[in-house]
C-alpha positions in Angstrom: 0.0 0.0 0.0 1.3 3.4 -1.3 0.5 6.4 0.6 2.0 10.0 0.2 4.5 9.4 3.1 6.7 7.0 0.3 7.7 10.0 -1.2 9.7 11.5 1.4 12.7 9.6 3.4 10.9 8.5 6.4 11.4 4.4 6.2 12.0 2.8 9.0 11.7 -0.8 7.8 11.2 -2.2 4.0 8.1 -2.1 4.3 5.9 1.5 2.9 5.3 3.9 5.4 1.5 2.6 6.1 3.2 -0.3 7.6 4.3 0.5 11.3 6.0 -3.1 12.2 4.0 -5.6 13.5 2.4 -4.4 16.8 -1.2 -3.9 16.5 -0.4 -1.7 20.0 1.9 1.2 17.5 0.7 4.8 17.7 2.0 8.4 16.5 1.0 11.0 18.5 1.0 14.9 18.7 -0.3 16.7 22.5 -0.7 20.5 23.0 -2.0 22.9 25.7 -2.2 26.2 26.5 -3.1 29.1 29.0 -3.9 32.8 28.9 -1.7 34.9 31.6 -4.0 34.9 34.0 -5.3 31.0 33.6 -8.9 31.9 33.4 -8.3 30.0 29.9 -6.8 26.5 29.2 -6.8 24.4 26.4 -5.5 21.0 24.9 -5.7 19.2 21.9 -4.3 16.0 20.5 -4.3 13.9 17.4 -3.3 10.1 17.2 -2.8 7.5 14.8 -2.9 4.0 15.1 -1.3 2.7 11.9 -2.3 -1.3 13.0 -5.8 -0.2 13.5 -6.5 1.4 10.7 -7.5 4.7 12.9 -6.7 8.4 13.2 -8.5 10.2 16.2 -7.8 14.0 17.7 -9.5 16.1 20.2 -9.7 19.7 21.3 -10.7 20.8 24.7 -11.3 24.5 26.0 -12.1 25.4 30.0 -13.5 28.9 30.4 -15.8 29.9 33.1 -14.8 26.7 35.2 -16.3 24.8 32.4 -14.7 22.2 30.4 -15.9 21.5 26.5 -14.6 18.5 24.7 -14.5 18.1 21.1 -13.4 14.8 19.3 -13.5 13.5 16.4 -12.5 9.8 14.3 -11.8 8.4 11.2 -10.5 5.7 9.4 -6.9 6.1 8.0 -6.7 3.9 5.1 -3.4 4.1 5.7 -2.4 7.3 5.0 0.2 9.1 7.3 0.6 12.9 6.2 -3.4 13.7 6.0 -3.3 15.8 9.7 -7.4 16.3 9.4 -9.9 14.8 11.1 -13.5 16.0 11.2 -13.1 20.1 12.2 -9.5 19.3 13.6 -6.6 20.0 11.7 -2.6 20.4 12.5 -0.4 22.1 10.0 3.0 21.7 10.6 4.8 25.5 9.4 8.4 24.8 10.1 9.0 21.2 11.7 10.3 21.5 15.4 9.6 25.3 15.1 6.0 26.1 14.6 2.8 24.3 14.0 -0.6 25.5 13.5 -3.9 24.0 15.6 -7.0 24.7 13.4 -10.4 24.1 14.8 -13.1 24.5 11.9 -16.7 25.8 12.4 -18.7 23.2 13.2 -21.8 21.7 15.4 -20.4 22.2 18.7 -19.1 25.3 20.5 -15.6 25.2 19.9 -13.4 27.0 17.3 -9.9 28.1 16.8 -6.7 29.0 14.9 -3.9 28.7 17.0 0.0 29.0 16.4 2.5 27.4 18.6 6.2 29.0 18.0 8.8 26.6 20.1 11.0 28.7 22.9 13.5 26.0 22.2 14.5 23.0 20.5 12.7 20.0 21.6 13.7 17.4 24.6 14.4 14.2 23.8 13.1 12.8 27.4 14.5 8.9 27.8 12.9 5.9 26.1 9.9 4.6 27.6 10.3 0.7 27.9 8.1 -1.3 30.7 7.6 -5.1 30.2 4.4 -7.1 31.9 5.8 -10.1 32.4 7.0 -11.4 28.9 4.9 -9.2 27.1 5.8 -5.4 25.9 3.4 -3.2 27.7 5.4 0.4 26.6 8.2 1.4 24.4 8.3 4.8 23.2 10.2 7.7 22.5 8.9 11.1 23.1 10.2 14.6 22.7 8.8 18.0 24.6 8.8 21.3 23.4 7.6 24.8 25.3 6.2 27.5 23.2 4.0 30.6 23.0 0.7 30.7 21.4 -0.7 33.5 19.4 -4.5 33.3 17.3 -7.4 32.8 18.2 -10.1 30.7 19.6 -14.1 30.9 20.4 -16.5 28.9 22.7 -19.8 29.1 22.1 -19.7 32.4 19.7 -17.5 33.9 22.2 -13.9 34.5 20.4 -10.9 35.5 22.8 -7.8 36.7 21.3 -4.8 34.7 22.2 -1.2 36.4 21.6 1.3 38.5 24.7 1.6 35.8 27.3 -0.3 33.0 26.4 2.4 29.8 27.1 2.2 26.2 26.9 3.8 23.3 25.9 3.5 20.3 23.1 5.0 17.1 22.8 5.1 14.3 20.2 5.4 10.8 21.0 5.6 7.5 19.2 6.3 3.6 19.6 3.8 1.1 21.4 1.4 1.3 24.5 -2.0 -0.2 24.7 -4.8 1.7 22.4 -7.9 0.6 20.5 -10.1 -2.3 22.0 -8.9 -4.5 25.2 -6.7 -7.6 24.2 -9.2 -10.7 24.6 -6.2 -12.4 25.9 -4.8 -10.5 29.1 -0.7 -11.5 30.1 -0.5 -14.8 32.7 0.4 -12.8 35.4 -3.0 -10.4 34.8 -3.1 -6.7 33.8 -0.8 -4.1 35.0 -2.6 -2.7 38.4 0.0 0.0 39.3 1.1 3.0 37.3 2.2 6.2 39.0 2.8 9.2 36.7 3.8 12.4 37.1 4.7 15.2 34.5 5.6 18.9 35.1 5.9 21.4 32.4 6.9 25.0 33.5 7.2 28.0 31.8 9.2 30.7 33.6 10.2 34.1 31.7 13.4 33.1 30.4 13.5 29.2 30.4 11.3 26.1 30.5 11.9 23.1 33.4 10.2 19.5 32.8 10.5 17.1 35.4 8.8 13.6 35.4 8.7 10.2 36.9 7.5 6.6 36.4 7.7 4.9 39.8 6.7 1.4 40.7 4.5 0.4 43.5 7.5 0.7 45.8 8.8 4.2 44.6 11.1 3.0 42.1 11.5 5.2 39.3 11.9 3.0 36.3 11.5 6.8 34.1 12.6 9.5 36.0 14.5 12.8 34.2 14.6 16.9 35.3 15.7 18.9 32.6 16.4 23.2 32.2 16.7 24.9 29.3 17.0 28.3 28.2 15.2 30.0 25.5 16.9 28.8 22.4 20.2 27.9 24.7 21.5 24.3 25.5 20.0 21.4 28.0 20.9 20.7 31.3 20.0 17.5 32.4 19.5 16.0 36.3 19.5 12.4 36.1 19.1 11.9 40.2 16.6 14.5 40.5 13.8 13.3 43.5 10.6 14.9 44.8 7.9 15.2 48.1 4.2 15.6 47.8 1.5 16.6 49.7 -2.0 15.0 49.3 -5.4 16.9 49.1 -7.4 14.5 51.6 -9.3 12.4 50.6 -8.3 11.9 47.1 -5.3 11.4 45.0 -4.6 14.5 44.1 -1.6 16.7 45.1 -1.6 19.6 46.9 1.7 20.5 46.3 5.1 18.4 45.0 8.7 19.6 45.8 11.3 18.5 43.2 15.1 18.4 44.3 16.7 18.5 41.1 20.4 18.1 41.9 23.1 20.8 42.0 21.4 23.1 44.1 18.2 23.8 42.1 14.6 22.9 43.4 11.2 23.1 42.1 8.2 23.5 43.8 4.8 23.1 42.2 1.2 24.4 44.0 -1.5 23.6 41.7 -4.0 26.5 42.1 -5.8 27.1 38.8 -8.0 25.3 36.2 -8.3 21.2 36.8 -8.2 19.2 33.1 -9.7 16.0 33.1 -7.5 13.8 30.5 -10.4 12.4 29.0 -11.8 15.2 27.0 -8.4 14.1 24.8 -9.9 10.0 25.4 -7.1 9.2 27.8 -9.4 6.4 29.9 -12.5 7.1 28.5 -14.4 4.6 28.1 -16.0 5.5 24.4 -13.6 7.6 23.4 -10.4 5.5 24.0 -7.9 6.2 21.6 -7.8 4.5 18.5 -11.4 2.7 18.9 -13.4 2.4 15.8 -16.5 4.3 15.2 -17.5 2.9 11.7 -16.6 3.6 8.3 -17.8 7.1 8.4 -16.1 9.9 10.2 -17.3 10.7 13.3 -17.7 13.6 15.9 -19.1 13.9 19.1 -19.2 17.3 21.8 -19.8 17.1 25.5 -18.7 19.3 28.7 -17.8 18.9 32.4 -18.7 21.0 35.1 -16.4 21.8 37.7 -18.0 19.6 39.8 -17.5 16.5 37.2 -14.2 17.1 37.4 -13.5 16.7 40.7 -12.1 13.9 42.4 -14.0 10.2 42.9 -15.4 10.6 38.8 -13.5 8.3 36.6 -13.1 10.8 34.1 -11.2 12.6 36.3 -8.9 10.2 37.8 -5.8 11.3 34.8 -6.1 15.0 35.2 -3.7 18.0 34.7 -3.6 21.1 37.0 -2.6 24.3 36.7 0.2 25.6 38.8 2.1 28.0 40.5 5.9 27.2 39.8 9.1 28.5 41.2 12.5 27.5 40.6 15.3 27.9 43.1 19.0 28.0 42.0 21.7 29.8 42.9 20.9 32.8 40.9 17.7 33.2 43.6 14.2 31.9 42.6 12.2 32.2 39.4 8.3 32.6 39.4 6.3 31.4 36.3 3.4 28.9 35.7 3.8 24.8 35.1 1.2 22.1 34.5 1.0 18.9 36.8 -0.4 16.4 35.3 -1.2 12.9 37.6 -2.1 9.8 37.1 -2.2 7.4 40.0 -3.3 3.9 39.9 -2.7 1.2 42.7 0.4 1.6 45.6 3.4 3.8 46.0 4.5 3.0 48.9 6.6 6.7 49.2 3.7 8.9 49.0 1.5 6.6 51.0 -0.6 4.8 48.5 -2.5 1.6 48.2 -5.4 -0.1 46.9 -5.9 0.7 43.5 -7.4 3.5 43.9 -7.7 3.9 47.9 -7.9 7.8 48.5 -5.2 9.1 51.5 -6.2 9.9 54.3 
């Protein structure tokens, strides 16, 4: 099968760029979101495709006025690579690693947007995601991160807000295997994986951008753990031993704060305090919306919206959520103040931060 992506050098194998190997569980992936200066606005979109599956899926979400609209929208791919479109979603990529273009067509729903991201720096490569249940591969993927600054527009229900001085955010593009489309009929001997503790921190300060995340077992383990600084358009500096303290909201699993010790005399400390995103509106654990699941053989879109109250802790669509936060960095040169993103995800023990069940609130 011949698609438009043979005629640039992208191979990986023999075989014609519709043909990712052989795992059915292969997926491509782009992630973005964004906040105004103030975070009375955040937004995230993403767009996957499953090249096994036979399915390209994207989403756009918008909260304004404590409310959260979801947008999403699936096809099937026949194949083809380098068509970035589904339904009223569209990424155009202007200068690759540089600048890309979000473009929300006028459609049924509320939602609607043009949206440029211009990179602050060149991409992270953060290390490669491998994680084994038993003999079978559950993960192995590369991804790289990128923080930017948005300009454009975008409207919510006829209500268009200008987006340019200020508005930050970050995007990241992954690719390799983890589990997507329908549930394998045929689980690993030793059962499904029960535990999975992640945590990812994006920050945007006024002169450089910090990422910090970890992997951890059920004991605290980190089996992916990096802290990385880098300056606008300067060079990387990477903590490998980096470690980190939270603070539980009761009776949940949600953080109330996290401390990062980074190494070398540099700490970060994270207070979420603004807009809560529940994951799902992009189908991360949704239970219709799962990425790469089929919705027939003609396109399809769908719109719904969470309340604030929805998204609060003990719904299962709000169990993978990201928060807005206040960020400062502490180095030797005193502290910087600017904005980061914690994003959590917290299923079954970690024995650290206090956790266990599978999905046991603390105390």
């Amino acid at each position: 099968m011949l698609t438009k992506g043979d005629d640039f050098p992208l191979h990986q194998t023999s075989e014609p760029v519709a043909f990712a190997g052989t795992d059915r569980n292969f997926y491509d992936r782009y992630f973005f979101n964004g906040y105004s200066p103030d975070g009375s606005v955040f937004f995230a979109a993403a767009m996957g495709f499953y090249p096994q599956l036979g399915i390209v899926d994207a989403s756009f979400c918008v909260i304004v006025d404590a409310v959260q609209y979801n947008l999403r929208a699936s096809r099937r791919s026949g194949g083809e690579r380098l068509d970035l479109s589904v339904g009223p979603i569209a990424i155009g990529i202007d200068a690759p690693l540089e600048s890309l273009t979000l473009r929300i067509a006028a459609n049924d729903g509320p939602l609607a947007a043009e949206l440029v991201f211009t990179g602050r720096h060149f991409p992270i490569e953060e290390p490669r995601f491998i994680r084994r249940n038993g003999t079978r591969l559950f993960m192995d993927y590369t991804r790289m991160t990128q923080n930017g600054r948005w300009s454009g527009w975008l409207s919510v229900d006829g209500q268009r807000t200008a987006v340019g001085d200020g508005w930050s955010g970050t995007r990241d593009r992954s690719w390799g295997v983890r589990p997507v489309g329908a549930s394998e009929p045929q689980p690993p001997p030793e059962g499904n994986f029960t535990q999975f503790f992640w945590l990812w921190t994006p920050c945007n300060f006024a002169d450089r951008s910090l990422f910090f995340h970890s992997n951890d077992d059920g004991e605290g383990k980190p089996w992916n753990r990096r802290a990385v600084i880098v300056a606008d358009g300067g060079a990387e500096q990477h903590f490998d031993a980096a470690t980190f303290t939270v603070g539980w909201q009761p009776g949940t699993r949600r953080l109330a704060r996290m401390t990062a010790d980074l190494g070398g005399g540099r700490s970060l400390m994270l207070s979420p305090d603004g807009a809560v995103f529940a994951m799902s509106g992009l189908g991360y654990t949704h239970p219709l919306w799962g990425h790469g699941l089929d919705h027939g053989a003609e396109p399809a879109v769908a719109h719904d919206r969470l309340t604030e109250a929805e998204r609060g802790w003990g719904n299962p669509l709000a169990m993978h959520i990201q928060a807005l936060a206040t960020a400062e960095l502490t180095d030797g040169g005193g502290t910087h103040r600017g904005v980061g993103v914690l994003e959590q995800l917290f299923v079954g023990p970690h024995a650290p931060s206090g956790l266990s069940g599978l999905l046991d609130p603390v105390a």
